[in-house]
PDB file of the backbone (N, CA, C, O) and the ligand in Angstrom, with CONECT records:
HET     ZN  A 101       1
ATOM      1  N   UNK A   1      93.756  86.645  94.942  1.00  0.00           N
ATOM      2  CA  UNK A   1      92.972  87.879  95.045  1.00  0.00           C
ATOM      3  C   UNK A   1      93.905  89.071  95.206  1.00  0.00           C
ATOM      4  O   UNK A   1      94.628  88.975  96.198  1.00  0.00           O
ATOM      5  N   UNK A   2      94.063  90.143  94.494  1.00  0.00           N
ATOM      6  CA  UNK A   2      94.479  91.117  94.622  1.00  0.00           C
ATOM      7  C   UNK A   2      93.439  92.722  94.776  1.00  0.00           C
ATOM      8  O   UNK A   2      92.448  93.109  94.157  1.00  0.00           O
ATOM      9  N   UNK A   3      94.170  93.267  95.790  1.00  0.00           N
ATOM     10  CA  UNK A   3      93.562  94.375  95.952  1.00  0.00           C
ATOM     11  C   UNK A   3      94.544  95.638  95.333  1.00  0.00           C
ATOM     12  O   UNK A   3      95.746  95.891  95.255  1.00  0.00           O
ATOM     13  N   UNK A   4      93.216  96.273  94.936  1.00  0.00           N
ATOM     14  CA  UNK A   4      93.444  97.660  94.278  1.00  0.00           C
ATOM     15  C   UNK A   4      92.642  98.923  94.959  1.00  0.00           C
ATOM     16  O   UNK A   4      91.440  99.130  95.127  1.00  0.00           O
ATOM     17  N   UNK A   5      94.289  99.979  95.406  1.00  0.00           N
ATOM     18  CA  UNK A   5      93.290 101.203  96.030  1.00  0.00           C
ATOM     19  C   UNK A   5      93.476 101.591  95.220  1.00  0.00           C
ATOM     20  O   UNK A   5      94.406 101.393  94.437  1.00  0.00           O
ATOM     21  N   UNK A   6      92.141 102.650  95.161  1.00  0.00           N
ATOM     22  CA  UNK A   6      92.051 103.650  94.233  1.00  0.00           C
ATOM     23  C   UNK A   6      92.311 104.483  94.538  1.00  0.00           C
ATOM     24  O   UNK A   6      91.966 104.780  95.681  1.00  0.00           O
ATOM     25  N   UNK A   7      93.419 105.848  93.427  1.00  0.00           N
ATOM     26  CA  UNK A   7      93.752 106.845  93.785  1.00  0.00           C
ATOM     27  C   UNK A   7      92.770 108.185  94.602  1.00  0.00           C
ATOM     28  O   UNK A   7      93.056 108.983  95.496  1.00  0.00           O
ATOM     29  N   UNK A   8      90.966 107.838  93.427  1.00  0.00           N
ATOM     30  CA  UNK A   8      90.286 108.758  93.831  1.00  0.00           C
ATOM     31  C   UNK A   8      89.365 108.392  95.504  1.00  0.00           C
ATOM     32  O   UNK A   8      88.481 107.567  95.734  1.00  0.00           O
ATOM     33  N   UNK A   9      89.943 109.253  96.291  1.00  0.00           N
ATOM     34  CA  UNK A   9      89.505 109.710  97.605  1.00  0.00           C
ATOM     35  C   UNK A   9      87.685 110.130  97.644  1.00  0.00           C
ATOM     36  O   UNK A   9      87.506 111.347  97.614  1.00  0.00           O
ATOM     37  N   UNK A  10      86.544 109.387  97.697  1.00  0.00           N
ATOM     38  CA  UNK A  10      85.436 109.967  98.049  1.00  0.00           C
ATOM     39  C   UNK A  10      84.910 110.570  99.594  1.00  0.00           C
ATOM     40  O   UNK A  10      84.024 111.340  99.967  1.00  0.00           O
ATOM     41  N   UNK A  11      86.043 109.716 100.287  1.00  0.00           N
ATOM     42  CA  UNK A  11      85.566 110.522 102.008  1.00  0.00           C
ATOM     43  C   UNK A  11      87.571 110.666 102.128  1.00  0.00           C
ATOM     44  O   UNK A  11      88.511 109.949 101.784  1.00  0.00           O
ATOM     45  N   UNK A  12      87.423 111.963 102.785  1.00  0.00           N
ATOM     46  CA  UNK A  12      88.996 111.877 103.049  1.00  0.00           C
ATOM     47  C   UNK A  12      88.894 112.258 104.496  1.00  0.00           C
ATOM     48  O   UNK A  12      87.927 112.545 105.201  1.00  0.00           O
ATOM     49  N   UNK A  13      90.434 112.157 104.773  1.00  0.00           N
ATOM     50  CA  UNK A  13      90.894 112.397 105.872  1.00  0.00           C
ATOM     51  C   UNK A  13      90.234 113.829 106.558  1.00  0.00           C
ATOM     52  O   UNK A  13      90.105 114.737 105.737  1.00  0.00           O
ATOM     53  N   UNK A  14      89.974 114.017 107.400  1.00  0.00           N
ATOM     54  CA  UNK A  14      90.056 115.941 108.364  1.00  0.00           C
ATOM     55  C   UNK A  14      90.428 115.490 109.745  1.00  0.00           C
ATOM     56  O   UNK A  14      90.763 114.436 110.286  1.00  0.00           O
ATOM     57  N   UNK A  15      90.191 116.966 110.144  1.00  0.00           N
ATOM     58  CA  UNK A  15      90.885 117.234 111.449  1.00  0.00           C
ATOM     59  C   UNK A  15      89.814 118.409 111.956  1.00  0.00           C
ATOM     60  O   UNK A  15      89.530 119.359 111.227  1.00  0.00           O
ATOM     61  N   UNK A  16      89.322 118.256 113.126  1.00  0.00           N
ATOM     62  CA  UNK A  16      88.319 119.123 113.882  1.00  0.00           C
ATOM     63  C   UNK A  16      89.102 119.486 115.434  1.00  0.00           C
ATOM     64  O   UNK A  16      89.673 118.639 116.122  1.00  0.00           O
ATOM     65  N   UNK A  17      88.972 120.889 115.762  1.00  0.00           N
ATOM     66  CA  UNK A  17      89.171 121.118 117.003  1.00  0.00           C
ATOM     67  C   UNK A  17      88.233 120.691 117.712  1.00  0.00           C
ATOM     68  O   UNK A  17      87.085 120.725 117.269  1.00  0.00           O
ATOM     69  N   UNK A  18      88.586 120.048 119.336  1.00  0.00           N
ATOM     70  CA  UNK A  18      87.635 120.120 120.099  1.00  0.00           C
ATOM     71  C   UNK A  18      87.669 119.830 121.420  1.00  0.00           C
ATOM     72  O   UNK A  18      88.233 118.747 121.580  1.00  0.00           O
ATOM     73  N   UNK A  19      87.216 120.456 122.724  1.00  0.00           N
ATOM     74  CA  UNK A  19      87.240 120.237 123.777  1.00  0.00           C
ATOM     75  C   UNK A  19      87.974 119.007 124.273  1.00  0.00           C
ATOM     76  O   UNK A  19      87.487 117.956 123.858  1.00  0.00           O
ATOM     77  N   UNK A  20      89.141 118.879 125.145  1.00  0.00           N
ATOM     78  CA  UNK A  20      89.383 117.535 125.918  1.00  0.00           C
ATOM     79  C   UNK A  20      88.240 116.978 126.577  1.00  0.00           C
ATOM     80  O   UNK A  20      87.748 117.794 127.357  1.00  0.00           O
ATOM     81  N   UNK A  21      87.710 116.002 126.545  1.00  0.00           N
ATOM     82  CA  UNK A  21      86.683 115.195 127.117  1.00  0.00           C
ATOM     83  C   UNK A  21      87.013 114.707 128.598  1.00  0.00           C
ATOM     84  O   UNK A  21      88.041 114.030 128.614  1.00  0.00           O
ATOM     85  N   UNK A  22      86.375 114.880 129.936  1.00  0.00           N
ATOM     86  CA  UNK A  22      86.758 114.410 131.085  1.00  0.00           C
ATOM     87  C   UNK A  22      87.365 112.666 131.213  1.00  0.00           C
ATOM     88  O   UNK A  22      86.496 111.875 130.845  1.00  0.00           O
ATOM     89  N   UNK A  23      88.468 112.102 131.590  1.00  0.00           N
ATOM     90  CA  UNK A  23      88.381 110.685 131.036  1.00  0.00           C
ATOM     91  C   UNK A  23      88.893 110.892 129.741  1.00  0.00           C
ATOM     92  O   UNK A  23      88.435 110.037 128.983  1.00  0.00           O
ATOM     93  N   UNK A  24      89.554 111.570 129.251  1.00  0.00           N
ATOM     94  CA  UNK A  24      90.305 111.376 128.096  1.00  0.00           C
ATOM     95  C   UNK A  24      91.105 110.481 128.011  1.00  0.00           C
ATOM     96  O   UNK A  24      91.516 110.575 129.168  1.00  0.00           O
ATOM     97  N   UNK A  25      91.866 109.413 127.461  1.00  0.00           N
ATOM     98  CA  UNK A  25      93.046 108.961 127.408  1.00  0.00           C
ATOM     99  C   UNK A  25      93.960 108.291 126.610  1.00  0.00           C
ATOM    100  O   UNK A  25      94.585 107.234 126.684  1.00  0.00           O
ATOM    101  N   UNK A  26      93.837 109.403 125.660  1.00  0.00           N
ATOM    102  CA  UNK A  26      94.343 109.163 124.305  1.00  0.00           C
ATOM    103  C   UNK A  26      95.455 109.766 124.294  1.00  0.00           C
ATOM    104  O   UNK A  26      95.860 110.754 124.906  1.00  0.00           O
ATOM    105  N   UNK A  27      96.181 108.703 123.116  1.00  0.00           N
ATOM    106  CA  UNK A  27      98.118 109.102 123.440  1.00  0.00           C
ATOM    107  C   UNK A  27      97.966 109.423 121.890  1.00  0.00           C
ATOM    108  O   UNK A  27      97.452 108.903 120.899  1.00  0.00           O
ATOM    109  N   UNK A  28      98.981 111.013 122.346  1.00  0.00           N
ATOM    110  CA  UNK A  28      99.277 111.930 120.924  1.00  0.00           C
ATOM    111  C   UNK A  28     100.012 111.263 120.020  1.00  0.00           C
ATOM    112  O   UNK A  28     101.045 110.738 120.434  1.00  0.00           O
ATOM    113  N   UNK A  29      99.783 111.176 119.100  1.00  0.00           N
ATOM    114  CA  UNK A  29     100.960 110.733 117.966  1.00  0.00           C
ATOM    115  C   UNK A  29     101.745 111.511 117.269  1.00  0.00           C
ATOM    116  O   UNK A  29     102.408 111.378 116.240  1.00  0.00           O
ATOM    117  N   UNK A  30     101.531 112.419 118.085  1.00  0.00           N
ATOM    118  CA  UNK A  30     102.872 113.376 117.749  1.00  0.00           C
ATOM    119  C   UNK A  30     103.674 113.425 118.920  1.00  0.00           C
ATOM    120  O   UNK A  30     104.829 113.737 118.630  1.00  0.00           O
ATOM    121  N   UNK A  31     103.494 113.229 120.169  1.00  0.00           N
ATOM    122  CA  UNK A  31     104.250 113.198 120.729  1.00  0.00           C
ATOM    123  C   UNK A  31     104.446 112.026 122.228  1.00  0.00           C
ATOM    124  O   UNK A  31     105.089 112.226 123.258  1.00  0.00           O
ATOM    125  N   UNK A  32     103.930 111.268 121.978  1.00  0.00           N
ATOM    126  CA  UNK A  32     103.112 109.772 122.553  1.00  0.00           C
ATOM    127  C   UNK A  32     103.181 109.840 123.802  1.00  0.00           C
ATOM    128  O   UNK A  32     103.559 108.893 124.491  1.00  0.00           O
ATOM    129  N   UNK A  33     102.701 111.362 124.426  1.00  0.00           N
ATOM    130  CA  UNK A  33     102.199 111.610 125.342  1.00  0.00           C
ATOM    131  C   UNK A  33     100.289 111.337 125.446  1.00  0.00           C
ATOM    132  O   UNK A  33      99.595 111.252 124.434  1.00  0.00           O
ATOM    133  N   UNK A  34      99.877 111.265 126.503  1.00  0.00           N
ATOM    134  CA  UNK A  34      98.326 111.284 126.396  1.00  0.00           C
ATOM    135  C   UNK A  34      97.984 113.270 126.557  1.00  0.00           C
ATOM    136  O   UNK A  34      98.635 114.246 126.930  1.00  0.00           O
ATOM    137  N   UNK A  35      96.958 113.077 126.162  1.00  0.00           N
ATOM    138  CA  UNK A  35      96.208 113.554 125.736  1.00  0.00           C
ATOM    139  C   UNK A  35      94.907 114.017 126.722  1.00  0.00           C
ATOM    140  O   UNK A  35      93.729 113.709 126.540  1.00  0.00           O
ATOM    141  N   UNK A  36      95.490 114.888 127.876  1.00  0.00           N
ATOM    142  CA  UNK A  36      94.529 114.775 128.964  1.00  0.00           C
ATOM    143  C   UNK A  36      93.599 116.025 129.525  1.00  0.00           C
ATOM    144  O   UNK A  36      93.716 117.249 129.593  1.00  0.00           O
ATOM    145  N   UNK A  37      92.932 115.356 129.771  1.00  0.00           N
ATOM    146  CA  UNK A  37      91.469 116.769 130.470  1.00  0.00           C
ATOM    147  C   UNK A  37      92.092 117.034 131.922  1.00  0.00           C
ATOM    148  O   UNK A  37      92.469 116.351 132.875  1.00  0.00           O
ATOM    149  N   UNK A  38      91.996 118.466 131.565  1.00  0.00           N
ATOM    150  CA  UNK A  38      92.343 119.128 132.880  1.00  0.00           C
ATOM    151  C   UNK A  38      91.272 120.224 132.957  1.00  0.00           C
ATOM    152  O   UNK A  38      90.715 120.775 132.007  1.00  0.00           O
ATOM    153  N   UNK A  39      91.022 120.517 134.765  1.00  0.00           N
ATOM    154  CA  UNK A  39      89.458 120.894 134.821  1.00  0.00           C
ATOM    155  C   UNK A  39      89.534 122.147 135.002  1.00  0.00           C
ATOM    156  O   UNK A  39      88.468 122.714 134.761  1.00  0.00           O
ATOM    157  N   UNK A  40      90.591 122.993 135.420  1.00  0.00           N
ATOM    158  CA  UNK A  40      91.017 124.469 135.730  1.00  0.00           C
ATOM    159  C   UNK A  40      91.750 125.140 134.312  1.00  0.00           C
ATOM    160  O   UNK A  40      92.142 126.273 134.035  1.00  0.00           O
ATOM    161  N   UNK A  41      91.720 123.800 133.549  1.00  0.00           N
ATOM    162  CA  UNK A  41      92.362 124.947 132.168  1.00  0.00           C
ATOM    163  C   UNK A  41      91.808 124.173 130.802  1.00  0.00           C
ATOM    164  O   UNK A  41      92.028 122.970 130.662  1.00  0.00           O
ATOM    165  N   UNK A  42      90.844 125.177 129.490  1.00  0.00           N
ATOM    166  CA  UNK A  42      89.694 124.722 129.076  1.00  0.00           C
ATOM    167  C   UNK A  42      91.103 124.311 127.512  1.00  0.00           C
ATOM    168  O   UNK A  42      91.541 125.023 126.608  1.00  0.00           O
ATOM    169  N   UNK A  43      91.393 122.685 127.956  1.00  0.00           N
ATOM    170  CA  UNK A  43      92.255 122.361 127.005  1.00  0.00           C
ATOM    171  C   UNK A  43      91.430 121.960 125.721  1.00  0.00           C
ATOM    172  O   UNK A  43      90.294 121.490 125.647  1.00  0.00           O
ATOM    173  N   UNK A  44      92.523 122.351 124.526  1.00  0.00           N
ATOM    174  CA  UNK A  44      91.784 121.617 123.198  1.00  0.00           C
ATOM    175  C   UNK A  44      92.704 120.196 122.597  1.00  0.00           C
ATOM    176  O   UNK A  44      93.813 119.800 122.957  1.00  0.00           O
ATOM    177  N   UNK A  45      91.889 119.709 121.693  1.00  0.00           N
ATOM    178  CA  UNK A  45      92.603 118.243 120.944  1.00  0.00           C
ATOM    179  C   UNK A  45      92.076 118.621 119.571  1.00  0.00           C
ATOM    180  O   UNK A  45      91.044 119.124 119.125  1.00  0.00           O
ATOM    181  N   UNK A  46      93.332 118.122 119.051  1.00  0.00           N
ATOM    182  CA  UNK A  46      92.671 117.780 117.326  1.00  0.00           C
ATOM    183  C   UNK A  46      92.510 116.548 117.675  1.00  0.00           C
ATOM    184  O   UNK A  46      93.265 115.711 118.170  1.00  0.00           O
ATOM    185  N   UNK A  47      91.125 116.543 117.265  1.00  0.00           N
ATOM    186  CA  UNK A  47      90.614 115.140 116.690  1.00  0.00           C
ATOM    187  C   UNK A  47      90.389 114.623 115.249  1.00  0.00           C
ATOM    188  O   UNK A  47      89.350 114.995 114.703  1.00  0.00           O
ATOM    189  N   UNK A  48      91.539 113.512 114.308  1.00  0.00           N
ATOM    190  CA  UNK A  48      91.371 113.300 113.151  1.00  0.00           C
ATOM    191  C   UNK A  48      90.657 112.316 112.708  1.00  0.00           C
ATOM    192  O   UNK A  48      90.771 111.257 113.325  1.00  0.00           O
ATOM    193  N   UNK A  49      89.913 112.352 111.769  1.00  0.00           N
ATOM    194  CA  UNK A  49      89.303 111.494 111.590  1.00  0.00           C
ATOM    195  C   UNK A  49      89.879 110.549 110.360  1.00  0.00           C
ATOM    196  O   UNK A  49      89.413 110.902 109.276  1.00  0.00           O
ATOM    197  N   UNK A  50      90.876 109.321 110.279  1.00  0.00           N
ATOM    198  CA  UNK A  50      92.055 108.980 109.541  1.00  0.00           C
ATOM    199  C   UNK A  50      91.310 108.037 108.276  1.00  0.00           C
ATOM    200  O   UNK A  50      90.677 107.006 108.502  1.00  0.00           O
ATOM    201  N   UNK A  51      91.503 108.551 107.083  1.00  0.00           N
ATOM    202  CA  UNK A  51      90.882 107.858 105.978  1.00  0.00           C
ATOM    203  C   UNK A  51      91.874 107.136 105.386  1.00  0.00           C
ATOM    204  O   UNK A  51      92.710 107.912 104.922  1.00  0.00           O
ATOM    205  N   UNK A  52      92.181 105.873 105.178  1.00  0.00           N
ATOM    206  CA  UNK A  52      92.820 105.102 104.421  1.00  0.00           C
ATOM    207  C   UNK A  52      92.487 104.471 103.087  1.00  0.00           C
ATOM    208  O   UNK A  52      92.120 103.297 103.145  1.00  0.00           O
ATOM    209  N   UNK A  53      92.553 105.081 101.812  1.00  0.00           N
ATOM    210  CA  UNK A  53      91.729 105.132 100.888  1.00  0.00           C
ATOM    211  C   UNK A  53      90.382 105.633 100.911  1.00  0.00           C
ATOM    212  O   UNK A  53      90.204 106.739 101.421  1.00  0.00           O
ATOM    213  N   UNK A  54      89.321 104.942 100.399  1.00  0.00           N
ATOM    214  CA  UNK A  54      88.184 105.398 101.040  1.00  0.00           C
ATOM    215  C   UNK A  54      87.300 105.343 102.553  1.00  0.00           C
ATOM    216  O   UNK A  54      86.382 105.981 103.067  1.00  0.00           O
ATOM    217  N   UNK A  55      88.171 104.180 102.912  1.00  0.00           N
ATOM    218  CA  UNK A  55      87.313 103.881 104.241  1.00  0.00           C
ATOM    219  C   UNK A  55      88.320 104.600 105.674  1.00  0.00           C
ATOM    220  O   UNK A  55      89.438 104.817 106.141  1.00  0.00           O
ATOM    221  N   UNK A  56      87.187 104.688 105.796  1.00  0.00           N
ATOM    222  CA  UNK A  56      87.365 104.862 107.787  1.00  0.00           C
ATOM    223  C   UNK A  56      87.973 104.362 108.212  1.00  0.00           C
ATOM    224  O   UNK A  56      87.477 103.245 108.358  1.00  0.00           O
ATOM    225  N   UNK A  57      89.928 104.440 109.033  1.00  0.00           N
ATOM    226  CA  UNK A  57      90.202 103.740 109.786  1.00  0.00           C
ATOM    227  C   UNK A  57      90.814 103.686 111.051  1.00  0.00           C
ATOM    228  O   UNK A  57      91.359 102.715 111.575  1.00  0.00           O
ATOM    229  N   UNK A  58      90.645 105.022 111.563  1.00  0.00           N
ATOM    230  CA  UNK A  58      91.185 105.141 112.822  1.00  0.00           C
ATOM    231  C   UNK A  58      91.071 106.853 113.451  1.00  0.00           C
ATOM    232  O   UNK A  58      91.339 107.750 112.652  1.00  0.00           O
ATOM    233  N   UNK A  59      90.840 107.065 114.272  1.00  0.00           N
ATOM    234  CA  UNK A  59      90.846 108.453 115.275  1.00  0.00           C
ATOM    235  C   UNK A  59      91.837 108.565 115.755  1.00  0.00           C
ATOM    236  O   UNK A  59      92.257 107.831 116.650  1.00  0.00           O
ATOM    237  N   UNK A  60      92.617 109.815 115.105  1.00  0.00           N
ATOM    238  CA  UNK A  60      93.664 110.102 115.995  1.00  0.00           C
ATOM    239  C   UNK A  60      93.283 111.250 117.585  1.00  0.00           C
ATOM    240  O   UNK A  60      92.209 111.760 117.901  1.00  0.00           O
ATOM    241  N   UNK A  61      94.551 111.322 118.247  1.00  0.00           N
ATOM    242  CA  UNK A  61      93.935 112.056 119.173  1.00  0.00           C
ATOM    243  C   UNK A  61      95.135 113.214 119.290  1.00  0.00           C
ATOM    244  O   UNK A  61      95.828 113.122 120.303  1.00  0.00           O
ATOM    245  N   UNK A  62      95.435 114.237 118.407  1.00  0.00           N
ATOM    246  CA  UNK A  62      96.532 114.882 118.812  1.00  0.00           C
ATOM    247  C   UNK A  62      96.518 116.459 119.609  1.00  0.00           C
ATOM    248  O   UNK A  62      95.499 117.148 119.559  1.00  0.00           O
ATOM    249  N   UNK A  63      97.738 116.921 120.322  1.00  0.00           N
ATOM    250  CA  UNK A  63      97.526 118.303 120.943  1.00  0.00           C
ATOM    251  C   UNK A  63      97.677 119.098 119.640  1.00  0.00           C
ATOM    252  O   UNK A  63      98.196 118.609 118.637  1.00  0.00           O
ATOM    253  N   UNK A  64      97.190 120.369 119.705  1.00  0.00           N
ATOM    254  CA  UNK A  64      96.878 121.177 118.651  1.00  0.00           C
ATOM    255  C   UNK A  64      98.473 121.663 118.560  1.00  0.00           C
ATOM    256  O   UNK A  64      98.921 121.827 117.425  1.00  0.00           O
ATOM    257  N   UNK A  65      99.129 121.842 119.414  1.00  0.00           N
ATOM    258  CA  UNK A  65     100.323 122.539 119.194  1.00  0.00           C
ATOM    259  C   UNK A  65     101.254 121.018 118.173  1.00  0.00           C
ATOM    260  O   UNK A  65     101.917 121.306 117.177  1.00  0.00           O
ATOM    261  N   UNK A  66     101.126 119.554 118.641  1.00  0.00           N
ATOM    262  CA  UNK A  66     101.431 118.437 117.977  1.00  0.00           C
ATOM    263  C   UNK A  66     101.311 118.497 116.379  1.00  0.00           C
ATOM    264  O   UNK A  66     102.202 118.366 115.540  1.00  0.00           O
ATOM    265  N   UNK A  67     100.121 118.704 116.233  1.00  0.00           N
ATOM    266  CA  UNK A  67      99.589 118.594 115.033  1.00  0.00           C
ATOM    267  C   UNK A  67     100.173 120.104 113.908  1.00  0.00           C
ATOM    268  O   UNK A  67     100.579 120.084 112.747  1.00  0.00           O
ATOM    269  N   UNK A  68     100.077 120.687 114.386  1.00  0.00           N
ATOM    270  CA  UNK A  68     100.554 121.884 113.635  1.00  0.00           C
ATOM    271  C   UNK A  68     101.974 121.669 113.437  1.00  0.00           C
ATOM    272  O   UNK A  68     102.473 121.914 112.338  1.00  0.00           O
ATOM    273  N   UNK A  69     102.785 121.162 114.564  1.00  0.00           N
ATOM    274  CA  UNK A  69     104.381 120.548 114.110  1.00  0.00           C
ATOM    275  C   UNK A  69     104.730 119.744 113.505  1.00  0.00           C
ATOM    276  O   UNK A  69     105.916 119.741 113.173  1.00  0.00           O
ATOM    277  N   UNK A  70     103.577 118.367 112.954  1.00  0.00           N
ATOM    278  CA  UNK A  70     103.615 117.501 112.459  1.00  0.00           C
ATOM    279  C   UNK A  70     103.401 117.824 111.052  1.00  0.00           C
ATOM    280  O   UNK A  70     103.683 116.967 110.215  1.00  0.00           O
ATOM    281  N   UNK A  71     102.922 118.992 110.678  1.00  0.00           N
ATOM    282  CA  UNK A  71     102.832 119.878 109.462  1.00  0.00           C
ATOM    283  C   UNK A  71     101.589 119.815 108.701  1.00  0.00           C
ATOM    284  O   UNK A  71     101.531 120.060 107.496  1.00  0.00           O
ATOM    285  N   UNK A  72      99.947 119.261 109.906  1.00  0.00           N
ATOM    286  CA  UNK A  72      98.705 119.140 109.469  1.00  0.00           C
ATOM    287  C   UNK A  72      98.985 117.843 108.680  1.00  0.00           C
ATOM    288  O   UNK A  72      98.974 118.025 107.463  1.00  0.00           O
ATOM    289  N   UNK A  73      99.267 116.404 109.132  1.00  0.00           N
ATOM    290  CA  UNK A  73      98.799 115.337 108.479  1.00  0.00           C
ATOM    291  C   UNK A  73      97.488 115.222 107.774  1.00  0.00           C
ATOM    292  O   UNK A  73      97.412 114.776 106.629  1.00  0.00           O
ATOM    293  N   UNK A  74      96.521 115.601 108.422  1.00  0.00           N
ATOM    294  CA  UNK A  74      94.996 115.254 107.932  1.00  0.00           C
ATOM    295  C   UNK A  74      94.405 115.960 107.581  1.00  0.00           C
ATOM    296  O   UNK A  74      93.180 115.845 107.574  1.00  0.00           O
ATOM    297  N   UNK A  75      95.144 117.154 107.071  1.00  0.00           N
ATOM    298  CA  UNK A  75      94.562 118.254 106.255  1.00  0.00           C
ATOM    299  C   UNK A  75      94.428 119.079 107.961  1.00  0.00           C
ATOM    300  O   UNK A  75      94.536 118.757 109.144  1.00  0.00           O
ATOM    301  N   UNK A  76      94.006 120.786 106.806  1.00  0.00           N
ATOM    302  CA  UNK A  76      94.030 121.960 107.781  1.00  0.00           C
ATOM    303  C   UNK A  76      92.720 121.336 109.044  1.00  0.00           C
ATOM    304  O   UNK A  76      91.744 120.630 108.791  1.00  0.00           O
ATOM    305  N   UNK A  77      93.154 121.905 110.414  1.00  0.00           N
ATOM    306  CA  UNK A  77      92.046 121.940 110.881  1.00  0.00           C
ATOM    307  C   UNK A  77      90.495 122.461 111.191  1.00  0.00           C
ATOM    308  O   UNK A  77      90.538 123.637 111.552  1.00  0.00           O
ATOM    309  N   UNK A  78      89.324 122.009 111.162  1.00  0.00           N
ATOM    310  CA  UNK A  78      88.435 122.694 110.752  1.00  0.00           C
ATOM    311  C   UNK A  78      87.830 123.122 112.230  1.00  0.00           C
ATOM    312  O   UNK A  78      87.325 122.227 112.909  1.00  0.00           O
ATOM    313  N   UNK A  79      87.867 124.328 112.687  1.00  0.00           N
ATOM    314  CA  UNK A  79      87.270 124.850 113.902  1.00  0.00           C
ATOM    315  C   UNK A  79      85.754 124.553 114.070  1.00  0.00           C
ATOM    316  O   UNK A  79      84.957 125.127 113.328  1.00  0.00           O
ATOM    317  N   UNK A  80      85.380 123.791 114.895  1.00  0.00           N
ATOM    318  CA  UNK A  80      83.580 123.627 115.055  1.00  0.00           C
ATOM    319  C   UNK A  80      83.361 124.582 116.097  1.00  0.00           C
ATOM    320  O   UNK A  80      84.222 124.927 116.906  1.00  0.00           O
ATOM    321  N   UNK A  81      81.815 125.131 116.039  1.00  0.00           N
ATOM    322  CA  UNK A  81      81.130 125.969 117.004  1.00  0.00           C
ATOM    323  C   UNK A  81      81.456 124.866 118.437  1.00  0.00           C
ATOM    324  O   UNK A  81      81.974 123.753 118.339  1.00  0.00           O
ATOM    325  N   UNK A  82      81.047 125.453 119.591  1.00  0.00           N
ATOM    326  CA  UNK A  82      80.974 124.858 120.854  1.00  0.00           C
ATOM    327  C   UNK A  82      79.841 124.012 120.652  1.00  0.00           C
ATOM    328  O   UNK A  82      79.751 122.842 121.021  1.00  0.00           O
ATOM    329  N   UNK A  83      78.745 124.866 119.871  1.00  0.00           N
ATOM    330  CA  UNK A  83      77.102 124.286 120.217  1.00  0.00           C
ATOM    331  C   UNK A  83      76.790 123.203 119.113  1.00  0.00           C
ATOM    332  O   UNK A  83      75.677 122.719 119.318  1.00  0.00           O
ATOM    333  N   UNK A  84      77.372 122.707 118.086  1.00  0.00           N
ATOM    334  CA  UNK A  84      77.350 122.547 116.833  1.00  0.00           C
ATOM    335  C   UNK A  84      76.812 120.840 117.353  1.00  0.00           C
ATOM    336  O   UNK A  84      77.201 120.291 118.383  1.00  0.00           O
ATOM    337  N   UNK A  85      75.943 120.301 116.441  1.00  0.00           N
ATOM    338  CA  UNK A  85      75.177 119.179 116.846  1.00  0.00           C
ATOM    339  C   UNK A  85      74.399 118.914 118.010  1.00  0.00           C
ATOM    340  O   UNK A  85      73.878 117.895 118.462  1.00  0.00           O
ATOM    341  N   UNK A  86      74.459 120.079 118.365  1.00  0.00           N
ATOM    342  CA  UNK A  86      73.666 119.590 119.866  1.00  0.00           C
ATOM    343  C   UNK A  86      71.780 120.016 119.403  1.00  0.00           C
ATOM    344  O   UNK A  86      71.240 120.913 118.755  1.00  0.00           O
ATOM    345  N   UNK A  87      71.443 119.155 119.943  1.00  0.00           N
ATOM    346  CA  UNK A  87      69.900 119.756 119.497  1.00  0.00           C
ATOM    347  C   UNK A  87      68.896 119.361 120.827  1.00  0.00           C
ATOM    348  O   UNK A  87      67.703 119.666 120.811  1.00  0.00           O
TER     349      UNK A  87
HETATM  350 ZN    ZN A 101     101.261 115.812 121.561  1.00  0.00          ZN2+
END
């Protein structure tokens, strides 16, 4: 059995800003530090969402200053509202 990826991408990779979550504890891969909520200062994370061909395969968790040095792996980041899905 051989597998074949296909070049064409139907879900790709992104990258969303967004609030550190209390209980965070995700280690940056840019700098394999974690990735932590602090309650006196309103920190952000890129959160990527990592496409390996077409499928889904992993969440990264990086600091925004990480990710911008890493030279945007997962494409530019896309800024979400604060309120955005909440209903
Ligand atoms: Zn980092």
């Amino acid at each position: 059995m051989s597998l074949v990826v296909s070049p064409v991408t139907t879900a790709r990779s992104r990258a969303v800003l967004r609030p550190v979550a209390p209980g965070s504890c995700a280690v940056c891969p840019g700098c394999a530090t974690a990735v932590k909520f602090a309650a006196r200062v309103r920190k952000h994370q890129v959160i990527a969402n990592v496409y390996v061909g077409d499928r889904w395969d992993r969440v990264e968790h990086y600091h925004p200053e990480c990710y911008g040095k890493a030279g945007d792996p997962h494409g530019p980041v896309i800024e979400l509202p604060a309120n955005e899905r909440r209903r």
